[in-house]
Structure formats: C-alpha cells, structure tokens
N, CA, C and O atoms as a Maestro MAE file, in Angstrom:
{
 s_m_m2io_version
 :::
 2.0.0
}

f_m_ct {
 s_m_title
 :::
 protein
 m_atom[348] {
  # First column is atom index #
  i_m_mmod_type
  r_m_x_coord
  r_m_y_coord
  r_m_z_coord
  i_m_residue_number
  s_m_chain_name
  s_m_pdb_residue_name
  s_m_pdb_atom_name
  i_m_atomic_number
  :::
  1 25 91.180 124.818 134.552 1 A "UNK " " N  " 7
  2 3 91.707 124.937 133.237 1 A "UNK " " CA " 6
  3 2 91.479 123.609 132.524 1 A "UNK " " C  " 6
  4 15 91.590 122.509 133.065 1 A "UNK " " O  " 8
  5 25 91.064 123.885 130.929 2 A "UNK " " N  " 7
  6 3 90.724 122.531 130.569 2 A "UNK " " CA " 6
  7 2 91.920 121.896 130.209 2 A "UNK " " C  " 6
  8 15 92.964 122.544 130.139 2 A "UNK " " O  " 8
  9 25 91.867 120.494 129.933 3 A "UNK " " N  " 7
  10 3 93.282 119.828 129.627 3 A "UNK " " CA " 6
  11 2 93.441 119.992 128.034 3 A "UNK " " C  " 6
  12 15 92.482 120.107 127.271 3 A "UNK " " O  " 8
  13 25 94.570 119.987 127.708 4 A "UNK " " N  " 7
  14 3 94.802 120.252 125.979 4 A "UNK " " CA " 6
  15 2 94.340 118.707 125.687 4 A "UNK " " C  " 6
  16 15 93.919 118.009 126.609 4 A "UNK " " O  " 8
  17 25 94.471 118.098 124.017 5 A "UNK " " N  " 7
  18 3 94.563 117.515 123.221 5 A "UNK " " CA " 6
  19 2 96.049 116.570 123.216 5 A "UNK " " C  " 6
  20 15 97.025 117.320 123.190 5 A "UNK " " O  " 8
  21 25 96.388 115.203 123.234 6 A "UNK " " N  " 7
  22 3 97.307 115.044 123.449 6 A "UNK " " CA " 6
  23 2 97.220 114.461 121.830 6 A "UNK " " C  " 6
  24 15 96.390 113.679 121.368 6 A "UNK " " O  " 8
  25 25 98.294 115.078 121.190 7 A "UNK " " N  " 7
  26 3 98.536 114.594 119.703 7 A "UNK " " CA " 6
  27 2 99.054 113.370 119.647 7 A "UNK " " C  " 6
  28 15 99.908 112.964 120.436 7 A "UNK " " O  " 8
  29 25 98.630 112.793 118.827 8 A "UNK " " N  " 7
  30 3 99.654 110.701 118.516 8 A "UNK " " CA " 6
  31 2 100.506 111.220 117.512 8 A "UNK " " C  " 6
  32 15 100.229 111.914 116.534 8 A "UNK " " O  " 8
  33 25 101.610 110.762 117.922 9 A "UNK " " N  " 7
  34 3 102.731 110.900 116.465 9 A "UNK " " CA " 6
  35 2 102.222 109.967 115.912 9 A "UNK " " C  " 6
  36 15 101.151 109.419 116.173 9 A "UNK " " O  " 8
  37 25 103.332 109.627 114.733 10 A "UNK " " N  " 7
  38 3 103.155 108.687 114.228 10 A "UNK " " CA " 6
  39 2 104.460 108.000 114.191 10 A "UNK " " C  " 6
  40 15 105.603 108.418 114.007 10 A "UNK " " O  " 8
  41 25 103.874 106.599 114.462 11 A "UNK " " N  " 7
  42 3 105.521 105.967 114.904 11 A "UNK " " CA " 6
  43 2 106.183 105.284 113.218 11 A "UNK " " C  " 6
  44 15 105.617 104.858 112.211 11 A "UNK " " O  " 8
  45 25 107.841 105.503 113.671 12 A "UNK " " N  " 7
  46 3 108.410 105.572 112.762 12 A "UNK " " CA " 6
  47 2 108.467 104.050 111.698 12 A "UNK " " C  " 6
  48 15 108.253 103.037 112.363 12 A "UNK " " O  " 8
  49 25 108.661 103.848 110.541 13 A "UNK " " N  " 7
  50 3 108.428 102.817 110.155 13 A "UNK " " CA " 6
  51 2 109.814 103.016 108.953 13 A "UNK " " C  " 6
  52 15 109.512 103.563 107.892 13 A "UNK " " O  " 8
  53 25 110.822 102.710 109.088 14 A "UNK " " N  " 7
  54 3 111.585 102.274 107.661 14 A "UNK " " CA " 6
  55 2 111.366 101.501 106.980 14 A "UNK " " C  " 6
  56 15 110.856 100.387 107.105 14 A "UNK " " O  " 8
  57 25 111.793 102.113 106.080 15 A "UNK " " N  " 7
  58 3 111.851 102.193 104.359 15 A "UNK " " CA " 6
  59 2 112.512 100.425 104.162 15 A "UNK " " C  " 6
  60 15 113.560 99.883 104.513 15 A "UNK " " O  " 8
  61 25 111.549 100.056 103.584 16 A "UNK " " N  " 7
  62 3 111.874 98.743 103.008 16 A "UNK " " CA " 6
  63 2 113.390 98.774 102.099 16 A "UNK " " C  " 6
  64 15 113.496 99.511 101.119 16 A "UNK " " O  " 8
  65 25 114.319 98.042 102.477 17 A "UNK " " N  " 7
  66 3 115.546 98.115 101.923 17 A "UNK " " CA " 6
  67 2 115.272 95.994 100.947 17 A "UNK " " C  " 6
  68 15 114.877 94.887 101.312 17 A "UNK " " O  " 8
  69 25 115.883 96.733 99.490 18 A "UNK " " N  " 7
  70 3 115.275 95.198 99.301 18 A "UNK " " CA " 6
  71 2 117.218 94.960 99.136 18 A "UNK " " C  " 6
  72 15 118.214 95.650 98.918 18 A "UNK " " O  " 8
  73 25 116.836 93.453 99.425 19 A "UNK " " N  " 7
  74 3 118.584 92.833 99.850 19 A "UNK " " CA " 6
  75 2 118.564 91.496 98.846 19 A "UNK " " C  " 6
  76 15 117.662 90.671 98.704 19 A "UNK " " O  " 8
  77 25 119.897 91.569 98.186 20 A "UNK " " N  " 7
  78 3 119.895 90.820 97.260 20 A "UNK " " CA " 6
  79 2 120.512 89.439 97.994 20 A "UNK " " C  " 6
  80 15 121.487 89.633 98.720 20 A "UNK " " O  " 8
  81 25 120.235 88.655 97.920 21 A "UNK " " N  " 7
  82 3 120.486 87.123 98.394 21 A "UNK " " CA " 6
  83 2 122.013 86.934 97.879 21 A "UNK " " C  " 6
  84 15 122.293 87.459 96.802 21 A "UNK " " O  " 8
  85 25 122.946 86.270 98.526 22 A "UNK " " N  " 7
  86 3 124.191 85.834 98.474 22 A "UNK " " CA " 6
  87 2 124.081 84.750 97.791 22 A "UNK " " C  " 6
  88 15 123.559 83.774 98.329 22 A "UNK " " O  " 8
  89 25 124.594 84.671 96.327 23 A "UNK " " N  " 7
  90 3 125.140 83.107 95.734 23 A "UNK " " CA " 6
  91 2 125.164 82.494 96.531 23 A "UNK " " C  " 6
  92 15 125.468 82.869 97.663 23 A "UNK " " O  " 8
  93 25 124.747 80.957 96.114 24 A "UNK " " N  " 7
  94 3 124.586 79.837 97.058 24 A "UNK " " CA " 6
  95 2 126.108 79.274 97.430 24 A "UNK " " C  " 6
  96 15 126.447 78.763 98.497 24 A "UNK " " O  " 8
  97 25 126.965 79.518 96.207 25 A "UNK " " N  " 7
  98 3 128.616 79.080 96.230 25 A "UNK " " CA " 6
  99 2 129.524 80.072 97.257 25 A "UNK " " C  " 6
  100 15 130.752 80.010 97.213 25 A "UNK " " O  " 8
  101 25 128.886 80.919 98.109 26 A "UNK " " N  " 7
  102 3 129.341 81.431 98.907 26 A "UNK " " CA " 6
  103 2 128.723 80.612 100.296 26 A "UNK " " C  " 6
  104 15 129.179 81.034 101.359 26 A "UNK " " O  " 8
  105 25 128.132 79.941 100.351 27 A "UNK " " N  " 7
  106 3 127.673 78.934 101.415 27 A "UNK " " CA " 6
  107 2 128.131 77.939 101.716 27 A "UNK " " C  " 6
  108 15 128.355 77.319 102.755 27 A "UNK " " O  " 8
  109 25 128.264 77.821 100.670 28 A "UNK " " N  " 7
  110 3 129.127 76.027 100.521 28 A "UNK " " CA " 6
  111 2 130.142 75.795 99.942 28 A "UNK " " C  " 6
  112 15 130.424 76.343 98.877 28 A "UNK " " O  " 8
  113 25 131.008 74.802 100.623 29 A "UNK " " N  " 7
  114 3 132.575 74.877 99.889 29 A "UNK " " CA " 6
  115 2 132.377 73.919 98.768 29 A "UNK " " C  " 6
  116 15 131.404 73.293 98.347 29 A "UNK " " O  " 8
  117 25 133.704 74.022 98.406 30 A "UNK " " N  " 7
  118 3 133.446 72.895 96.788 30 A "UNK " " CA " 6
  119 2 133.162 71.549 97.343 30 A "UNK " " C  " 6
  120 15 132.955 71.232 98.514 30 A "UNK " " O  " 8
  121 25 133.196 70.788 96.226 31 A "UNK " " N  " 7
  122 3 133.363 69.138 96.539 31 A "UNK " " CA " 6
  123 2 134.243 68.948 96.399 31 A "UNK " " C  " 6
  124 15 134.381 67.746 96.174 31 A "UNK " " O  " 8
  125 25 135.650 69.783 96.374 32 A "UNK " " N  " 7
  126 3 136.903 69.240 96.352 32 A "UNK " " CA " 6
  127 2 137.658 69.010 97.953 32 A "UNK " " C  " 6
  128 15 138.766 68.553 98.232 32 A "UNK " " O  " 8
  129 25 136.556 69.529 98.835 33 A "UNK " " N  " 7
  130 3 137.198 70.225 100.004 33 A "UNK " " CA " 6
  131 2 137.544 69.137 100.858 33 A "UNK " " C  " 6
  132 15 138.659 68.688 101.124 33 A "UNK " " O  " 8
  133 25 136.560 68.829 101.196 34 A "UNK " " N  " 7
  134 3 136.450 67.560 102.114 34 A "UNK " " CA " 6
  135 2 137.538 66.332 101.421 34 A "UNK " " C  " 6
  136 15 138.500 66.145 102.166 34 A "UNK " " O  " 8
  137 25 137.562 65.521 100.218 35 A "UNK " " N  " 7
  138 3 137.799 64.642 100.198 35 A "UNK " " CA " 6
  139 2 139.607 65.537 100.219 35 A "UNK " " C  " 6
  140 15 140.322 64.987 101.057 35 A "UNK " " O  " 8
  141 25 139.975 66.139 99.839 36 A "UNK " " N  " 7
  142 3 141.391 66.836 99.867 36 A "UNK " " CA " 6
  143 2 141.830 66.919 101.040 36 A "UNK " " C  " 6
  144 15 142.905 66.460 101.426 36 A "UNK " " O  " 8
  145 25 140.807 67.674 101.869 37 A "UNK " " N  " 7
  146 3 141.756 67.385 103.284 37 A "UNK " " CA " 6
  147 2 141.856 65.939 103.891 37 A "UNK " " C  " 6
  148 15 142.965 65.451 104.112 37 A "UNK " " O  " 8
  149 25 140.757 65.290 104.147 38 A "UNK " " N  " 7
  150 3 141.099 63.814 104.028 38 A "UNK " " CA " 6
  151 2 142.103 63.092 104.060 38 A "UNK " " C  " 6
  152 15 142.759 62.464 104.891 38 A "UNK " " O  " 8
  153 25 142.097 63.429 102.337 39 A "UNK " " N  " 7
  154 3 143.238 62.568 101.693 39 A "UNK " " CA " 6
  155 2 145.282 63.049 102.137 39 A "UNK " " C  " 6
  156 15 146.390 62.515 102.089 39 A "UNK " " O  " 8
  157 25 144.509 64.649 102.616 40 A "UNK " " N  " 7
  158 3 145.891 65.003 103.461 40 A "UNK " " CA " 6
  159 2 146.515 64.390 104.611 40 A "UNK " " C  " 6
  160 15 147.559 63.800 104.889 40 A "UNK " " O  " 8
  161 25 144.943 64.955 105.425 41 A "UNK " " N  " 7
  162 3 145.521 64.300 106.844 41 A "UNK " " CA " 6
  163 2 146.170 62.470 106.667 41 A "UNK " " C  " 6
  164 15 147.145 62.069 107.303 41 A "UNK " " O  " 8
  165 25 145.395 61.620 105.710 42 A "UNK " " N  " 7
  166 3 145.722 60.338 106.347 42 A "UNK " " CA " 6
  167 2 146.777 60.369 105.587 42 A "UNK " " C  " 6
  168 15 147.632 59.658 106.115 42 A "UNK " " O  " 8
  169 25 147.317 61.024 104.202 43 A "UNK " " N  " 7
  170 3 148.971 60.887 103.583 43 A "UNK " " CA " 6
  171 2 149.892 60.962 104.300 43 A "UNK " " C  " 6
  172 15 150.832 60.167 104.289 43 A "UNK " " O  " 8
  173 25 149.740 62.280 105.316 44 A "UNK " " N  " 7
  174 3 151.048 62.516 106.213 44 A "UNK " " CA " 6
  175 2 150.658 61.652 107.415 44 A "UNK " " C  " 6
  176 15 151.702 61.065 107.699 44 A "UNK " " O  " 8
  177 25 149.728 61.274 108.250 45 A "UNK " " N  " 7
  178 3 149.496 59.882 109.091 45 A "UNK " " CA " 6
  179 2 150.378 58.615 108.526 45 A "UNK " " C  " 6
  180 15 151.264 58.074 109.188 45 A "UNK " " O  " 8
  181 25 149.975 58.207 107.123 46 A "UNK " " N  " 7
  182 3 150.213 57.257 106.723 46 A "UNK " " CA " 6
  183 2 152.073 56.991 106.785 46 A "UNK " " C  " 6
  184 15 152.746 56.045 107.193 46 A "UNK " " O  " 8
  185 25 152.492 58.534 106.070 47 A "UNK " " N  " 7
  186 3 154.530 58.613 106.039 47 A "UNK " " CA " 6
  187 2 154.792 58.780 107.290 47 A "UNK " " C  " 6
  188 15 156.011 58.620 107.338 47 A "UNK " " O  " 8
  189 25 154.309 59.069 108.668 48 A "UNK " " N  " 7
  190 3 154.882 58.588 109.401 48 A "UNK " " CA " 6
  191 2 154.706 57.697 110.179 48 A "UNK " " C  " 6
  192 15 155.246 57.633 111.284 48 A "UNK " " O  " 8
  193 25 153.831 56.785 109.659 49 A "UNK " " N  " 7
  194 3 153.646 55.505 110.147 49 A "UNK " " CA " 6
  195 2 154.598 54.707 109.506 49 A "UNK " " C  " 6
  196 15 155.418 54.101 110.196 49 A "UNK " " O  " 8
  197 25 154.614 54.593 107.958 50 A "UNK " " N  " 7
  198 3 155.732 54.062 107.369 50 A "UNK " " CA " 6
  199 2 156.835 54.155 107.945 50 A "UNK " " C  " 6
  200 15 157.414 53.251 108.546 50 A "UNK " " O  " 8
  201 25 157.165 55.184 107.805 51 A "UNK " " N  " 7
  202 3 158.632 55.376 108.530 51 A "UNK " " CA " 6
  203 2 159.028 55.318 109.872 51 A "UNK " " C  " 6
  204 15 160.202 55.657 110.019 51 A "UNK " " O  " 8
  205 25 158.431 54.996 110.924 52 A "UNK " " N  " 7
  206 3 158.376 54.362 111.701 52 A "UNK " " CA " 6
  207 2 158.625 52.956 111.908 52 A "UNK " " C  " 6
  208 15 159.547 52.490 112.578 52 A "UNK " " O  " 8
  209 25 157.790 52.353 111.323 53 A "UNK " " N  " 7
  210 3 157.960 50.829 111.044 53 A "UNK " " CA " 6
  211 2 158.620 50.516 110.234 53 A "UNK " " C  " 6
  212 15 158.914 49.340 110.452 53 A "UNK " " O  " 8
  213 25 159.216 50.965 109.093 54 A "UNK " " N  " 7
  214 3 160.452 50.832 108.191 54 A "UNK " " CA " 6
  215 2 161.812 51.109 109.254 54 A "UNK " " C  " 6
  216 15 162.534 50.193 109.648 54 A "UNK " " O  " 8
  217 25 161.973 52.395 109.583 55 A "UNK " " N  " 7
  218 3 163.116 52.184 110.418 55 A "UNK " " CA " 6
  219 2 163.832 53.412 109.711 55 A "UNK " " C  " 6
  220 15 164.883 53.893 110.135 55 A "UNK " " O  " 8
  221 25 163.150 53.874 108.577 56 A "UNK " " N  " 7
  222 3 163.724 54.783 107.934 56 A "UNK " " CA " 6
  223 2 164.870 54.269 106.497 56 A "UNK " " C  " 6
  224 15 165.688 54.898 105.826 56 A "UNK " " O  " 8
  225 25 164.449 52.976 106.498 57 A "UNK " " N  " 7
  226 3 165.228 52.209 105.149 57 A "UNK " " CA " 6
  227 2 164.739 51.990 103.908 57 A "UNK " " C  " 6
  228 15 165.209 51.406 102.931 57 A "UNK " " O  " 8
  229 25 163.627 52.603 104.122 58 A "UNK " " N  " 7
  230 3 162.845 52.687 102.347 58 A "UNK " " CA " 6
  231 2 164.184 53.449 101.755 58 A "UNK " " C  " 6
  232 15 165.079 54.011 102.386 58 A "UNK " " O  " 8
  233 25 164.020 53.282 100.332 59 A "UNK " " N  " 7
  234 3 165.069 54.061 99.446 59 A "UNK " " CA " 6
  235 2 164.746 55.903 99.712 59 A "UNK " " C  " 6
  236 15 165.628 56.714 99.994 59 A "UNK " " O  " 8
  237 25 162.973 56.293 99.494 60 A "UNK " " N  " 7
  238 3 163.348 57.618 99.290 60 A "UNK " " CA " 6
  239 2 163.170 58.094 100.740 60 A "UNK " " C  " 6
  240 15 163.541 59.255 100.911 60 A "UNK " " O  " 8
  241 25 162.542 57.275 102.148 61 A "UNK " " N  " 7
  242 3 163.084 58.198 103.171 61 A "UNK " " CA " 6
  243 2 164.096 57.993 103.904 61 A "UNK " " C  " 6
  244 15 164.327 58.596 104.952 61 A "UNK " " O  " 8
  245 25 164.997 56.850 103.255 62 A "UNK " " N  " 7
  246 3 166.535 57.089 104.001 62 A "UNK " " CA " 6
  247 2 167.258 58.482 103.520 62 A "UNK " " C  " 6
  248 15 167.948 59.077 104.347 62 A "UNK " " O  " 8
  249 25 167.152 58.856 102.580 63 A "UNK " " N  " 7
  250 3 167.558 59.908 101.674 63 A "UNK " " CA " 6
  251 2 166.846 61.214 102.942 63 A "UNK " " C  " 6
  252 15 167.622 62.135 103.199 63 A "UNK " " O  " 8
  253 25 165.805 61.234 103.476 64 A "UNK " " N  " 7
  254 3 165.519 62.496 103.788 64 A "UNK " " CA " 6
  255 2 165.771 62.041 105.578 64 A "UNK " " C  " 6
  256 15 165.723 63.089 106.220 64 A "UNK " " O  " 8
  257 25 165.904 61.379 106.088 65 A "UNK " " N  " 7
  258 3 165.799 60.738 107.617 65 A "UNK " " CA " 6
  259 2 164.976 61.602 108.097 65 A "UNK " " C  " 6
  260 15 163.903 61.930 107.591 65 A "UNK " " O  " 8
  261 25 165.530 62.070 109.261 66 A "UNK " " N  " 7
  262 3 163.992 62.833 110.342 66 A "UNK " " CA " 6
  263 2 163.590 63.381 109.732 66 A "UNK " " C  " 6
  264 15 162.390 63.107 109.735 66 A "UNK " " O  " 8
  265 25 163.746 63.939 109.233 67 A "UNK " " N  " 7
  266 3 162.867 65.274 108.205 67 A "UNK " " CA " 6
  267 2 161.613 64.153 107.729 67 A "UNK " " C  " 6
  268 15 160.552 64.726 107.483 67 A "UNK " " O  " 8
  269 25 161.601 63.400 107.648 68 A "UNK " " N  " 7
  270 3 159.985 62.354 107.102 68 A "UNK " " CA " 6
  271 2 159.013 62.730 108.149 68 A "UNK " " C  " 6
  272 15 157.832 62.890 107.844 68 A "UNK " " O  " 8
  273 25 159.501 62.907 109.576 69 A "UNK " " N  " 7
  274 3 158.232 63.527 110.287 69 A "UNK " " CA " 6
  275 2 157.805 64.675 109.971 69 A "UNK " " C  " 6
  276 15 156.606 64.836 109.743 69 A "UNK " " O  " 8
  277 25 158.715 65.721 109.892 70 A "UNK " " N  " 7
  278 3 158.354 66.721 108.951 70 A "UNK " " CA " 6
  279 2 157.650 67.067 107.663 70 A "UNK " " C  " 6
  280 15 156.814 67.918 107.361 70 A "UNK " " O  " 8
  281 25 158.307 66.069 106.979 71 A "UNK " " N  " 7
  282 3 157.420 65.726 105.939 71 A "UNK " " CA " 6
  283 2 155.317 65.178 106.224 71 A "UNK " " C  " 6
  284 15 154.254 65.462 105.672 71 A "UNK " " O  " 8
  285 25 155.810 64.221 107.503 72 A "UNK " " N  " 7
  286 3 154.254 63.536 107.550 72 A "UNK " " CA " 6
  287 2 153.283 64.900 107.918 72 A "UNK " " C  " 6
  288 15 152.266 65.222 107.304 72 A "UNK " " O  " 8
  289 25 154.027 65.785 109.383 73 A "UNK " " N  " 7
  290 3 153.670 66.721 109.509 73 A "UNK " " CA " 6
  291 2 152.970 67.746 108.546 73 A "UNK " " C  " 6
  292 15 151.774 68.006 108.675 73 A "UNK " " O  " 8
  293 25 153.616 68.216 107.750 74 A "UNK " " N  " 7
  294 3 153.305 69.031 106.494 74 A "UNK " " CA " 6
  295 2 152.032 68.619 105.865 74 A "UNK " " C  " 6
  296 15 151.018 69.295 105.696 74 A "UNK " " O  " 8
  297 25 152.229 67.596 105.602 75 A "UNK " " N  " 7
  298 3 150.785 67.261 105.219 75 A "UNK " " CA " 6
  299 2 149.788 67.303 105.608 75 A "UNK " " C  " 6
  300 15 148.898 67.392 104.763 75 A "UNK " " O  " 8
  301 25 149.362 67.260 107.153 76 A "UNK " " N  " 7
  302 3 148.805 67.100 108.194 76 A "UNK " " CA " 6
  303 2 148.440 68.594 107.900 76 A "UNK " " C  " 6
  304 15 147.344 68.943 107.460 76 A "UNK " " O  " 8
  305 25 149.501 69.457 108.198 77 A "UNK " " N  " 7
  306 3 149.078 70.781 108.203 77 A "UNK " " CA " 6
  307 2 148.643 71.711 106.906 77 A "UNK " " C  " 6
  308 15 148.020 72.741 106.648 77 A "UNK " " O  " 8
  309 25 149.317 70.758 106.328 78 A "UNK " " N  " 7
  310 3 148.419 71.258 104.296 78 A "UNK " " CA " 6
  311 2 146.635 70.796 104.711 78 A "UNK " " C  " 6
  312 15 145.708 71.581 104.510 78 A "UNK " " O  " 8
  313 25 146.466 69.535 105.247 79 A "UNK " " N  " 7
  314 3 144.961 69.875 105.925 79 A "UNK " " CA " 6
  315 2 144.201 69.980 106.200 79 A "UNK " " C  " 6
  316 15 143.050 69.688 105.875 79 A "UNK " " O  " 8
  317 25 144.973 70.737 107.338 80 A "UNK " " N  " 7
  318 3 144.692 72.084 108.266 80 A "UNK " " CA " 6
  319 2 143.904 72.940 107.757 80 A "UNK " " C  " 6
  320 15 142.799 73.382 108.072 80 A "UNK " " O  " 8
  321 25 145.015 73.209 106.472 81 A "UNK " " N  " 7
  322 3 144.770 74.907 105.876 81 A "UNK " " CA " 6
  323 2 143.677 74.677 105.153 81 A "UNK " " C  " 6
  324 15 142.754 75.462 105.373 81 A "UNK " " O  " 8
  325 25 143.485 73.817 104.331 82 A "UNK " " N  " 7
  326 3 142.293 73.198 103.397 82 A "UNK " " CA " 6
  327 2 141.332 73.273 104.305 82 A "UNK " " C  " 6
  328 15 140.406 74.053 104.087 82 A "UNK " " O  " 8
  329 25 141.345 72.393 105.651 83 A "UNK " " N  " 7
  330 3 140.206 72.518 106.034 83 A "UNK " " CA " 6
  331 2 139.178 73.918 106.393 83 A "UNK " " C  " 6
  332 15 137.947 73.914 106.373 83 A "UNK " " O  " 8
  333 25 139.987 74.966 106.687 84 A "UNK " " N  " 7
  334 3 139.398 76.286 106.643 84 A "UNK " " CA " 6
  335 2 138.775 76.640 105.669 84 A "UNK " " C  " 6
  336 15 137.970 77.549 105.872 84 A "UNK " " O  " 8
  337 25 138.881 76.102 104.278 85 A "UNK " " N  " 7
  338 3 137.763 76.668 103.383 85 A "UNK " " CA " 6
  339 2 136.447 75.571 103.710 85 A "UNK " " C  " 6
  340 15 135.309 76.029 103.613 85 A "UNK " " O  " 8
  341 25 136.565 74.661 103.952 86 A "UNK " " N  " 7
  342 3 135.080 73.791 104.551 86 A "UNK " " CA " 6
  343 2 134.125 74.701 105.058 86 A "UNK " " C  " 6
  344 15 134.453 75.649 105.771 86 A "UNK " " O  " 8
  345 25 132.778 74.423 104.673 87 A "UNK " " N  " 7
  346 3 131.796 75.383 105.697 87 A "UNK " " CA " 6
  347 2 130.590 74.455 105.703 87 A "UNK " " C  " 6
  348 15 129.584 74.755 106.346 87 A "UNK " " O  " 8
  :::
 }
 m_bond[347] {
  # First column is bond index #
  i_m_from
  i_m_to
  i_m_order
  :::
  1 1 2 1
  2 2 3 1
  3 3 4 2
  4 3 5 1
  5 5 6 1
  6 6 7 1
  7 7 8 2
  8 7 9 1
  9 9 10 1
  10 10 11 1
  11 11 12 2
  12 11 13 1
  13 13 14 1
  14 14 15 1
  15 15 16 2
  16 15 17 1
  17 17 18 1
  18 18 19 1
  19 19 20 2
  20 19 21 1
  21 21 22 1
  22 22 23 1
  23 23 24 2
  24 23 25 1
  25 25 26 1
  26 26 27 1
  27 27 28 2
  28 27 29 1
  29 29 30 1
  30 30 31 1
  31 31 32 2
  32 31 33 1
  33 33 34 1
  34 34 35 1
  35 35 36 2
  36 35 37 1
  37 37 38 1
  38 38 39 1
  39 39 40 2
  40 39 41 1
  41 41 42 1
  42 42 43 1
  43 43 44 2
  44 43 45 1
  45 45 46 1
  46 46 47 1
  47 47 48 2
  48 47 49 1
  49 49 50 1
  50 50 51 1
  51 51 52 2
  52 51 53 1
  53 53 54 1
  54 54 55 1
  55 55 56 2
  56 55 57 1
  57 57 58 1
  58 58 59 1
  59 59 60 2
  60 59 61 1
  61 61 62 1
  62 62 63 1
  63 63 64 2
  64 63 65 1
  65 65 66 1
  66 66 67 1
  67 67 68 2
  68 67 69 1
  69 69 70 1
  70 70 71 1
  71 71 72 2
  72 71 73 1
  73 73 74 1
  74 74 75 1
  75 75 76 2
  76 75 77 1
  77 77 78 1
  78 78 79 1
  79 79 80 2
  80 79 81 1
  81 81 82 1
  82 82 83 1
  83 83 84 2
  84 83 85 1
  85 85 86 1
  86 86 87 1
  87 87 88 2
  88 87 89 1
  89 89 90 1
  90 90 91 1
  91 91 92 2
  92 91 93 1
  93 93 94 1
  94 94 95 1
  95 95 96 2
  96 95 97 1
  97 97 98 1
  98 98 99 1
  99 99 100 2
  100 99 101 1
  101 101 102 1
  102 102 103 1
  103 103 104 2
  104 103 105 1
  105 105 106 1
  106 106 107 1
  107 107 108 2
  108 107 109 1
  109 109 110 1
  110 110 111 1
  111 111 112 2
  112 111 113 1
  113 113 114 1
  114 114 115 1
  115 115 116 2
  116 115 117 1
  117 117 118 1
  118 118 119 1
  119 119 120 2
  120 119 121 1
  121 121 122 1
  122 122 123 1
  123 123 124 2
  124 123 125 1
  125 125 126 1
  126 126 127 1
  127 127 128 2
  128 127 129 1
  129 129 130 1
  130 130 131 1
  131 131 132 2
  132 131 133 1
  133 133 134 1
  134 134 135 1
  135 135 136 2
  136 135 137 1
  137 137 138 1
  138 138 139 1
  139 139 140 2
  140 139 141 1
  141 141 142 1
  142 142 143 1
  143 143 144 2
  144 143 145 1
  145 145 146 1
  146 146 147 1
  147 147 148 2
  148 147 149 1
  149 149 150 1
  150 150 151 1
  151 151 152 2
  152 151 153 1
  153 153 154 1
  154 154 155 1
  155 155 156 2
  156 155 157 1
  157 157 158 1
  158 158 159 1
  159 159 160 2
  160 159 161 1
  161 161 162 1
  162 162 163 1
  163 163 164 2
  164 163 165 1
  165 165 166 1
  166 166 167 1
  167 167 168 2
  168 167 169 1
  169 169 170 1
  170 170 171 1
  171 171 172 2
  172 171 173 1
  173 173 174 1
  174 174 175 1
  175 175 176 2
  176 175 177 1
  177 177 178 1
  178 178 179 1
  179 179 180 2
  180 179 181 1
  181 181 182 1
  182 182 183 1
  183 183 184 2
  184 183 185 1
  185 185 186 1
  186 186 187 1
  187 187 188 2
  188 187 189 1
  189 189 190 1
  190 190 191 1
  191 191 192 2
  192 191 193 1
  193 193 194 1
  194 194 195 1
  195 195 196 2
  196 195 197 1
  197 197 198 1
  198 198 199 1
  199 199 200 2
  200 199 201 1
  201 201 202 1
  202 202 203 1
  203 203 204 2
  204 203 205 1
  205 205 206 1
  206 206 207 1
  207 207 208 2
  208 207 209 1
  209 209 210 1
  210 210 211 1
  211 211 212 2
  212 211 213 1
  213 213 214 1
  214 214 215 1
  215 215 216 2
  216 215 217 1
  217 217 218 1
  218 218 219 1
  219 219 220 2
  220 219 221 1
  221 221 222 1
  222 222 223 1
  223 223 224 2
  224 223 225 1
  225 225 226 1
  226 226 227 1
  227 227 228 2
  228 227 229 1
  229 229 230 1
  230 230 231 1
  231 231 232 2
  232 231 233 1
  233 233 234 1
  234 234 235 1
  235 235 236 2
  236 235 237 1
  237 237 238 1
  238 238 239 1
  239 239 240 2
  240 239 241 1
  241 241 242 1
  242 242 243 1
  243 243 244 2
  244 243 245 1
  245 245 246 1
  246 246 247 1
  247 247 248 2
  248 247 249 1
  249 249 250 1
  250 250 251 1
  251 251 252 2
  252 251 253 1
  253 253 254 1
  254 254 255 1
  255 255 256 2
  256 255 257 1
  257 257 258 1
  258 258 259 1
  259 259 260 2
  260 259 261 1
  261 261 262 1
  262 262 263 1
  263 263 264 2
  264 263 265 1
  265 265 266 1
  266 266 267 1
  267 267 268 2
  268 267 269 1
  269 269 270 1
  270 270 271 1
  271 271 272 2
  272 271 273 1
  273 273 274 1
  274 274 275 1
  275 275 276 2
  276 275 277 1
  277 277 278 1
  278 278 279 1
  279 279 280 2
  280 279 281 1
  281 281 282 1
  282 282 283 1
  283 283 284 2
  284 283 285 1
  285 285 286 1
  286 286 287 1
  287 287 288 2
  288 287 289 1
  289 289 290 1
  290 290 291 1
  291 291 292 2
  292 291 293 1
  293 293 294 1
  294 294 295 1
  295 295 296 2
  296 295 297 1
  297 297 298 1
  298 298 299 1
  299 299 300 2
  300 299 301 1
  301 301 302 1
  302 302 303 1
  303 303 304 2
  304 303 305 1
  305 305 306 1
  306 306 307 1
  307 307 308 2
  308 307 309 1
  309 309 310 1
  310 310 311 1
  311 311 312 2
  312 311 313 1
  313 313 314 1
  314 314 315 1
  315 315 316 2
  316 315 317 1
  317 317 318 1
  318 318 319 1
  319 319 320 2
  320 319 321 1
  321 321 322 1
  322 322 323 1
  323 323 324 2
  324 323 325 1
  325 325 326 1
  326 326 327 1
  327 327 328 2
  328 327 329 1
  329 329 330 1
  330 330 331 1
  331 331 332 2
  332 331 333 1
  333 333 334 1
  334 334 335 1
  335 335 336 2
  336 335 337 1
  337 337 338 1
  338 338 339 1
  339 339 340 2
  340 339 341 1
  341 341 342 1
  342 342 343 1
  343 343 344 2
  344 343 345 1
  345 345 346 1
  346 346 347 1
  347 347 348 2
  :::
 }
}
C-alpha cells in the first residue's frame, strides 16, 4: 500500500498586539522623594539624640518627656513610609 501525503500545517503565529508604553513618571519617583525621606530619617535620629544628651531639659521636650522617643521614632517611620514611593 502506498504511503499517503503528510500535510504541513501551518504553524500558528499571533496577531501583533501593539502596546502603548507606560509614562515615564510611572518609573520614577519625584525629586521630592529621596531628599524627604532623608531629611526624615536624620530629624527623628537627630530628637533623639538631643534628648538624650539634654537629659530631657530643653523647654519643649521637658513638656513631652519619653514620648520624645516616640516622637524621634515617628519620624523615622514617616521615612519609612516615604521611602516606599522611591523606585
């Protein structure tokens, strides 16, 4: 018996999808980003360094006592949060 014909498909090829490019401001964070968190982290570094070495007798953090670590803290973690928009 003779052998048949073996047919070629044709292999599949999709459809060109055209893709619109993402704004560049979705790439990159502002220029506010960086120097803000920065200026966070070393503010709350800085109040509880002060207050440390003060003793807690400045005028406005005798008024708040421990809570100034809290305070330095906060800042620290203000950022934090800032720093998540960085890319």
């Amino acid at each position: 018996m003779p052998k048949s014909k073996i047919r070629k498909k044709d292999t599949y090829t999709p459809k060109a999808v055209a893709v619109k490019p993402k704004k560049a401001s979705s790439y990159t964070s502002g220029r506010w980003v960086a120097p803000t968190m920065i200026a966070l982290f070393l503010i709350g570094l800085a109040w509880i360094i002060v207050f440390y070495i003060s003793g807690g007798d400045l005028p406005l953090m005798s008024h708040f006592g421990n809570a100034n670590i809290l305070i330095g803290f906060a800042f620290i973690g203000a950022g934090f949060v800032v720093a998540t928009r960085w890319k």
